[in-house]
VMD Tcl script that builds the backbone (N, CA, C; Angstrom):
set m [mol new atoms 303]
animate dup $m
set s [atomselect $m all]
$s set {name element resname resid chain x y z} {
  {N N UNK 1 A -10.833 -11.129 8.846}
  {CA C UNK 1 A -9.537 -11.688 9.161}
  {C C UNK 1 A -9.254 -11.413 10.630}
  {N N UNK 2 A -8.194 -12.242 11.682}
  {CA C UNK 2 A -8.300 -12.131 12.687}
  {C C UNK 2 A -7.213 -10.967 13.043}
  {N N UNK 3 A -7.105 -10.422 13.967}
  {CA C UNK 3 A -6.190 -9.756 14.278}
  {C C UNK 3 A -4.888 -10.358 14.586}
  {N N UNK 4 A -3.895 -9.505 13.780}
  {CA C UNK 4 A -2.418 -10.347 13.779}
  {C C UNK 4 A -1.998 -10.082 15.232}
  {N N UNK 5 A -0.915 -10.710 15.719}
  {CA C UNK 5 A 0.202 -10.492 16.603}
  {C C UNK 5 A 1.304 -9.191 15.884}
  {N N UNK 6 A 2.043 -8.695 16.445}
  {CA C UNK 6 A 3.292 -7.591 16.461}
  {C C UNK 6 A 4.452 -8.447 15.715}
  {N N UNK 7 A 4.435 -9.842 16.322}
  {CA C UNK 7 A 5.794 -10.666 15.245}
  {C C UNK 7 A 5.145 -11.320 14.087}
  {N N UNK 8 A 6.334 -11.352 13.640}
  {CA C UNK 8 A 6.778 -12.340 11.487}
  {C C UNK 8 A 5.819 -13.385 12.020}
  {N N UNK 9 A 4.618 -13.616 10.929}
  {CA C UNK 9 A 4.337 -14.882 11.035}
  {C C UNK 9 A 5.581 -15.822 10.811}
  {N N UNK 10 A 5.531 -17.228 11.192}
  {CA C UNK 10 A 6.264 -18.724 10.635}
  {C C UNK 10 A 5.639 -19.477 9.477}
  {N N UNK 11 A 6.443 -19.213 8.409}
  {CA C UNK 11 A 6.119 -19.784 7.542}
  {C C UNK 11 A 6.365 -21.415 7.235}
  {N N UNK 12 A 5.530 -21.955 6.490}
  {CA C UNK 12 A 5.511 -23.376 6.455}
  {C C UNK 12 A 4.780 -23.563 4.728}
  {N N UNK 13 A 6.253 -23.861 4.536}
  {CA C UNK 13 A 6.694 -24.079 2.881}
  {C C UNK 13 A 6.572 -25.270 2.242}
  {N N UNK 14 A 5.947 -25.362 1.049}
  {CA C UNK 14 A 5.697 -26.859 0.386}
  {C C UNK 14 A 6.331 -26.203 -1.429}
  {N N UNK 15 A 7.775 -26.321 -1.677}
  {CA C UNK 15 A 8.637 -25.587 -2.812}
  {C C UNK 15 A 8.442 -26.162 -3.659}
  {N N UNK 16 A 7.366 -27.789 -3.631}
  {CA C UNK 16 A 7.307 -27.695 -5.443}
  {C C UNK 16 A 6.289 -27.334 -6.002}
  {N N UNK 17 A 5.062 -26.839 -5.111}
  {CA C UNK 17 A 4.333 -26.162 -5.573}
  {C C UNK 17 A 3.972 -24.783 -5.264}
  {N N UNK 18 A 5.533 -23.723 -4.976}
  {CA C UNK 18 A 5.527 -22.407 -4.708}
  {C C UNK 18 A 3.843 -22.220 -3.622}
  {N N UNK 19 A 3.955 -22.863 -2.909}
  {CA C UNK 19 A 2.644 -22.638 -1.854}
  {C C UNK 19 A 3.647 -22.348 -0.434}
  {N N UNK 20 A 3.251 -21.187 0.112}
  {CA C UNK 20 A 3.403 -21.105 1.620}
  {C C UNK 20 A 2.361 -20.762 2.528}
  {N N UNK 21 A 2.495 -21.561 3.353}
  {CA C UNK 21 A 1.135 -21.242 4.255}
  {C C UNK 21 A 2.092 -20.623 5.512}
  {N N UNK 22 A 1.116 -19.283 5.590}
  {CA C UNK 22 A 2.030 -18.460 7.004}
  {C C UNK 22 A 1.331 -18.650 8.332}
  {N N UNK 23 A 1.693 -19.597 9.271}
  {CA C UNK 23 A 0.969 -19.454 10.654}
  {C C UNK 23 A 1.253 -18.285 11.433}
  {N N UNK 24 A 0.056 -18.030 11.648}
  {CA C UNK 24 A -0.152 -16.485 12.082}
  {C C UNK 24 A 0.342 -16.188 13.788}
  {N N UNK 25 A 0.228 -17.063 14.275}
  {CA C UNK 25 A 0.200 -17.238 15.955}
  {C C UNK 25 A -1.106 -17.414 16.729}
  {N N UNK 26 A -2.287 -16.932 15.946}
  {CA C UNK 26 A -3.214 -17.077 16.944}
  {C C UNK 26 A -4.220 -18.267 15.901}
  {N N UNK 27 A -3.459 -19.176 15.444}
  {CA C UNK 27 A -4.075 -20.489 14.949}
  {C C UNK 27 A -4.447 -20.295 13.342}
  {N N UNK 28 A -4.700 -18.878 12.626}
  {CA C UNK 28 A -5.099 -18.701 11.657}
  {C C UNK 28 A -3.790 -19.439 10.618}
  {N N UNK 29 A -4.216 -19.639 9.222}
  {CA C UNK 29 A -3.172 -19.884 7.996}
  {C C UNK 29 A -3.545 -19.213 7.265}
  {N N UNK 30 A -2.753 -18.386 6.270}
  {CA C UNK 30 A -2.922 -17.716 5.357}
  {C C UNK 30 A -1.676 -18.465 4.077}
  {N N UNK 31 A -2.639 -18.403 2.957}
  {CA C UNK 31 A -1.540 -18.866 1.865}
  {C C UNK 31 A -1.048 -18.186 0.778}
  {N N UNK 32 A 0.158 -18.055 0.393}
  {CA C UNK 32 A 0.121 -17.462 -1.193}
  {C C UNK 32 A 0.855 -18.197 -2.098}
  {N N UNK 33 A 0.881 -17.117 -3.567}
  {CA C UNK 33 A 1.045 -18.058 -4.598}
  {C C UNK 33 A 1.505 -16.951 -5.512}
  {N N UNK 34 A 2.187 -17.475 -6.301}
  {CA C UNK 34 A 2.925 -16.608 -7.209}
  {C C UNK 34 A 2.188 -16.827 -8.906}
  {N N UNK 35 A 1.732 -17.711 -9.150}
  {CA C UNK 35 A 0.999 -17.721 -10.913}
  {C C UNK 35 A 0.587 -19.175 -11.070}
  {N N UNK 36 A -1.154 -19.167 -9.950}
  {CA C UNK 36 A -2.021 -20.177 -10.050}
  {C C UNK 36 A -3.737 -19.794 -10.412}
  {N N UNK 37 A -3.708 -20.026 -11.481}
  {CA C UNK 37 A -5.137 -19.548 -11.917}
  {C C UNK 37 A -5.862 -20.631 -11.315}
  {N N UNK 38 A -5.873 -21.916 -11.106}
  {CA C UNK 38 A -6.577 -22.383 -10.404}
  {C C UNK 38 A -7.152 -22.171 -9.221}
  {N N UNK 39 A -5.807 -21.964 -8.330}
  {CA C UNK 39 A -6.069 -21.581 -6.771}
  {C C UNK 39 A -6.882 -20.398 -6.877}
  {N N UNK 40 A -6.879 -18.682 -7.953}
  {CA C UNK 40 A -7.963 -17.927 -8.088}
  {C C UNK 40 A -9.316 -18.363 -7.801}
  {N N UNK 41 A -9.110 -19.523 -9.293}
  {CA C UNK 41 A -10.571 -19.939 -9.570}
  {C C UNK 41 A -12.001 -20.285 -7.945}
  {N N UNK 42 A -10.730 -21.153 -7.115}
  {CA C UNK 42 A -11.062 -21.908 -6.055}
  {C C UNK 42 A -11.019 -21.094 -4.823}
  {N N UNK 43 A -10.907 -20.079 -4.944}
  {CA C UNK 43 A -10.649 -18.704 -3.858}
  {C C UNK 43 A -11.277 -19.568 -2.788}
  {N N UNK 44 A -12.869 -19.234 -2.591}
  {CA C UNK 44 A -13.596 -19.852 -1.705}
  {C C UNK 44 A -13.612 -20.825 -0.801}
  {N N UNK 45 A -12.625 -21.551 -1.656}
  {CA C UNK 45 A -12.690 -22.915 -0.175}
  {C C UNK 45 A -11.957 -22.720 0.522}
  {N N UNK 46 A -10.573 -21.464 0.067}
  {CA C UNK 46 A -9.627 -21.569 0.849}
  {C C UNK 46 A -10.229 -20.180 1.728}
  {N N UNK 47 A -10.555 -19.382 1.033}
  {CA C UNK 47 A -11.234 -18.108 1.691}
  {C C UNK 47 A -10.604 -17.250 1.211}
  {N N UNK 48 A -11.261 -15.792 0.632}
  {CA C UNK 48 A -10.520 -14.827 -0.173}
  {C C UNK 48 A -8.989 -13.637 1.609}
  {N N UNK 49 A -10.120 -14.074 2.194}
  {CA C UNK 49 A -9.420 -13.321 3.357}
  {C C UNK 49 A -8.315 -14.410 3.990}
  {N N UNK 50 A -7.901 -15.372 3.367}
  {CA C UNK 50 A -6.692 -16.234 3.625}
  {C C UNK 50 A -5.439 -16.583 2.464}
  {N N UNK 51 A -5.834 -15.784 1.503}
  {CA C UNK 51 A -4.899 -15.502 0.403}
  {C C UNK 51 A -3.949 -14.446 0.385}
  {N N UNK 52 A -2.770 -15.019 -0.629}
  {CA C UNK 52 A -1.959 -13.663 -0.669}
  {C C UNK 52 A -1.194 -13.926 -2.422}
  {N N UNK 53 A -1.330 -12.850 -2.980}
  {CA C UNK 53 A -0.758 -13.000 -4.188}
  {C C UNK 53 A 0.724 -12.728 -4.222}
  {N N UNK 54 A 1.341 -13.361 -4.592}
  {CA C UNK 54 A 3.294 -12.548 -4.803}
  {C C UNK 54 A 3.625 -12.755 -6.156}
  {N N UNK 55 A 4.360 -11.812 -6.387}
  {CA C UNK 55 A 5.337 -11.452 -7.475}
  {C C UNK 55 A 6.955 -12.538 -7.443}
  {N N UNK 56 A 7.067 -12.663 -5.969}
  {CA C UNK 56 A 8.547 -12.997 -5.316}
  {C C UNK 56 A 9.877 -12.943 -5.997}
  {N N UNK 57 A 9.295 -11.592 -6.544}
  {CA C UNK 57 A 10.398 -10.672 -6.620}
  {C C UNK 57 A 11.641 -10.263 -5.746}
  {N N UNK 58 A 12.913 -10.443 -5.949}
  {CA C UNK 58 A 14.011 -10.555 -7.215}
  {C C UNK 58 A 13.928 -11.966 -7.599}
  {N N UNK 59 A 13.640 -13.085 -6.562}
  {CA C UNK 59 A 13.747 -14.412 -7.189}
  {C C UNK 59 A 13.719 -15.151 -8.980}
  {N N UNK 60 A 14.386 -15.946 -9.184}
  {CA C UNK 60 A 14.441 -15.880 -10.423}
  {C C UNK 60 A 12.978 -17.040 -10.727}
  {N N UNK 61 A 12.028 -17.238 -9.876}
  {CA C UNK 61 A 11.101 -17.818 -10.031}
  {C C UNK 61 A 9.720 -16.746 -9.883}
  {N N UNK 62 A 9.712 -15.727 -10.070}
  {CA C UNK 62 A 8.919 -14.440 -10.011}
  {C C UNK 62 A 8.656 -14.083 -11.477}
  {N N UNK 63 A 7.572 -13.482 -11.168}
  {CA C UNK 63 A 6.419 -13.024 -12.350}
  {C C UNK 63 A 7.065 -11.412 -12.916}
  {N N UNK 64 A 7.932 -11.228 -12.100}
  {CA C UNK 64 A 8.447 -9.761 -12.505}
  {C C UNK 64 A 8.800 -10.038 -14.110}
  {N N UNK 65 A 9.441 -9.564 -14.551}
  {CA C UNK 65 A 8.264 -8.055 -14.983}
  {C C UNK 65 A 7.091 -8.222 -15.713}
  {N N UNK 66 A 6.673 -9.308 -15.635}
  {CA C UNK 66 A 5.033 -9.285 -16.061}
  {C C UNK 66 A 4.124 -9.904 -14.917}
  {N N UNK 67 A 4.221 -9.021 -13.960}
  {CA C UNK 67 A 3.368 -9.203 -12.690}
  {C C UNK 67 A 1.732 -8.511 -12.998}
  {N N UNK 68 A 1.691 -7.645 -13.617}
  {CA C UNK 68 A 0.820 -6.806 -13.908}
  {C C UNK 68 A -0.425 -7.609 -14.907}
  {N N UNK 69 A 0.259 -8.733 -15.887}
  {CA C UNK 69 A -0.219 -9.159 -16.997}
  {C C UNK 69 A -0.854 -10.429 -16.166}
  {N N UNK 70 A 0.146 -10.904 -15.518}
  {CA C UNK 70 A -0.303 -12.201 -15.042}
  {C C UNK 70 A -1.957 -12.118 -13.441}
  {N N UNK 71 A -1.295 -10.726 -12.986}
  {CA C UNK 71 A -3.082 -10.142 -12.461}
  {C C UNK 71 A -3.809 -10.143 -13.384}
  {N N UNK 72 A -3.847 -9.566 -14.445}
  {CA C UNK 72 A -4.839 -9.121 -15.156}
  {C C UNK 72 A -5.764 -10.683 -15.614}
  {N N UNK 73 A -4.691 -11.402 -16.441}
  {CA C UNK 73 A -5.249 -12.997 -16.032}
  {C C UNK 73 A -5.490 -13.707 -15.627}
  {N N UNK 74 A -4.937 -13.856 -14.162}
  {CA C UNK 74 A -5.619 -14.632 -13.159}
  {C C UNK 74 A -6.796 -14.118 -12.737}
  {N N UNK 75 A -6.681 -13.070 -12.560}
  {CA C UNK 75 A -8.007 -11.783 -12.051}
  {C C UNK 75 A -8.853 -11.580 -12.671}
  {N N UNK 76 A -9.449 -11.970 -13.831}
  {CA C UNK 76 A -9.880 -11.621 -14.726}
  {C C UNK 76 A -11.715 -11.254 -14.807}
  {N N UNK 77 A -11.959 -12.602 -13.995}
  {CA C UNK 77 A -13.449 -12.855 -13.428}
  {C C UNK 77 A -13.838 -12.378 -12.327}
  {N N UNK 78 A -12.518 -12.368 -11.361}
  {CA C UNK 78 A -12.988 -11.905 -10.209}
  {C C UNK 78 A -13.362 -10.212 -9.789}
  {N N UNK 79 A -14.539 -10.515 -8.613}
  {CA C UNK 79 A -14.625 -9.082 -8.413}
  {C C UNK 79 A -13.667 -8.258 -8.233}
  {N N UNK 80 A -13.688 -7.020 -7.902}
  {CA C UNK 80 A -12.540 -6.006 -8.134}
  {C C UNK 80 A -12.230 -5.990 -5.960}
  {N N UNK 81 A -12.856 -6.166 -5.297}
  {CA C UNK 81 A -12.924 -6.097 -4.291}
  {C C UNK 81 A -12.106 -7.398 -3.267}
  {N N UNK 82 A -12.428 -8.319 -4.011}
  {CA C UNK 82 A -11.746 -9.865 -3.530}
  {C C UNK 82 A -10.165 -9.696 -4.510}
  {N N UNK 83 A -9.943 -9.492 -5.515}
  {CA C UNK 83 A -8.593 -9.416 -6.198}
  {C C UNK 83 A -8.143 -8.003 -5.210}
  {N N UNK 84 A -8.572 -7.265 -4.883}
  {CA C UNK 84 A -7.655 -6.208 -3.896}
  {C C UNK 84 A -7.410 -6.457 -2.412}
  {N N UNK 85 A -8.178 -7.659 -1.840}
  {CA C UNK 85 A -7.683 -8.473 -0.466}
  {C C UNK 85 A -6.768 -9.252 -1.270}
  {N N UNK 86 A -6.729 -10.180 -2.128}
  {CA C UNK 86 A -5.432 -11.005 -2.376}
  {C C UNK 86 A -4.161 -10.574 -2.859}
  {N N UNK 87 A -4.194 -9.579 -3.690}
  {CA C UNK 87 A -3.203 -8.680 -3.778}
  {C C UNK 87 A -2.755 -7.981 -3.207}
  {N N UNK 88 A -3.245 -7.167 -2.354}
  {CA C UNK 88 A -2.753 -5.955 -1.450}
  {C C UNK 88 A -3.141 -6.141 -0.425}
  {N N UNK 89 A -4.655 -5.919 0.497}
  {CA C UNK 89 A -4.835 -6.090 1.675}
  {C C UNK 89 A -4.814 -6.662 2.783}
  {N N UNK 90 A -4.666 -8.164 2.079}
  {CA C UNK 90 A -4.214 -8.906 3.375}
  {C C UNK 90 A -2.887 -8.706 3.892}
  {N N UNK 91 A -1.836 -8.965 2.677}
  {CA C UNK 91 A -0.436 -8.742 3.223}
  {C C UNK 91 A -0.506 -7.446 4.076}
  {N N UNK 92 A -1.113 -6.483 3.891}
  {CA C UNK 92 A -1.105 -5.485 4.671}
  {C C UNK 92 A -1.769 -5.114 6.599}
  {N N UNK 93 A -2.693 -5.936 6.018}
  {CA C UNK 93 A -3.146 -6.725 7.573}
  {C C UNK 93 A -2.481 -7.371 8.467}
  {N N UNK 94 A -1.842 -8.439 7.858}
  {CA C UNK 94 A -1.035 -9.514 8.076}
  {C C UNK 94 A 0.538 -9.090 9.051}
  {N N UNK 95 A 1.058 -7.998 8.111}
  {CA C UNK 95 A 2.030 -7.407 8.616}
  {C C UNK 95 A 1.994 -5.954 9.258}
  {N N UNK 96 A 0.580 -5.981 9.622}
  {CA C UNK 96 A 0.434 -4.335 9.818}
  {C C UNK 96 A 1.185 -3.445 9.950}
  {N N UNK 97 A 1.470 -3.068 7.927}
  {CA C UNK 97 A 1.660 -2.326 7.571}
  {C C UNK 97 A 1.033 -0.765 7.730}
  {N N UNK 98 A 2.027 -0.016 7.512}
  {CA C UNK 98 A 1.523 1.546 7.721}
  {C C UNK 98 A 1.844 2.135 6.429}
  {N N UNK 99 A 1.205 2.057 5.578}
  {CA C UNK 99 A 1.093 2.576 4.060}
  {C C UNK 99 A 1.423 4.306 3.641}
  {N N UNK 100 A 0.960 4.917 4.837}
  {CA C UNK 100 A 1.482 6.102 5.419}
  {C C UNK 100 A 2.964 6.459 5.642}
  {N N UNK 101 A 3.478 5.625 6.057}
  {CA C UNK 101 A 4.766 6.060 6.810}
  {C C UNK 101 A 5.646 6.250 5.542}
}
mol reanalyze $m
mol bondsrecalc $m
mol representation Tube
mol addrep $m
């Protein structure tokens, strides 16, 4: 993945199919998705290091409180290594986060 910039990516929203693609600043897109087993399935074309999984939590269109169930099913096939960039690591890249602090 490329190295982020210090500011919020700009997001660029398509709401009837809960898809946002975040322009990064230095040309990259990254997308996520809240409960698409397809888009899992298809990781690859989009690239596992250009995904992001959400909960979008409090929204009343969020997987809460069965965020956990709905990983476990979308995730199901995939390696354990590519489901932990789409779930956790990119957003963490992305916003370089300090998991520490």
């Amino acid at each position: 993945m490329a190295q982020r910039t210090e500011t919020l990516p700009r997001p660029i929203v398509d709401s009837e199919r809960l898809f946002l693609a975040v322009a990064t600043g230095d040309g990259d897109r990254i997308a996520t998705f809240i409960d698409d087993p397809l888009g899992v399935k298809h990781r690859h074309r989009v690239g596992v290091e250009n995904m992001m999984w959400s909960s979008d939590h409090p929204h009343t269109v969020s997987t809460w409180p069965h965020s956990q169930e709905i990983i476990a099913r979308d995730f199901v096939r995939v390696p354990e290594d590519e489901k932990r960039k789409i779930v956790r690591a990119n957003v963490i890249g992305l916003y370089n986060l300090d998991l520490a602090a």
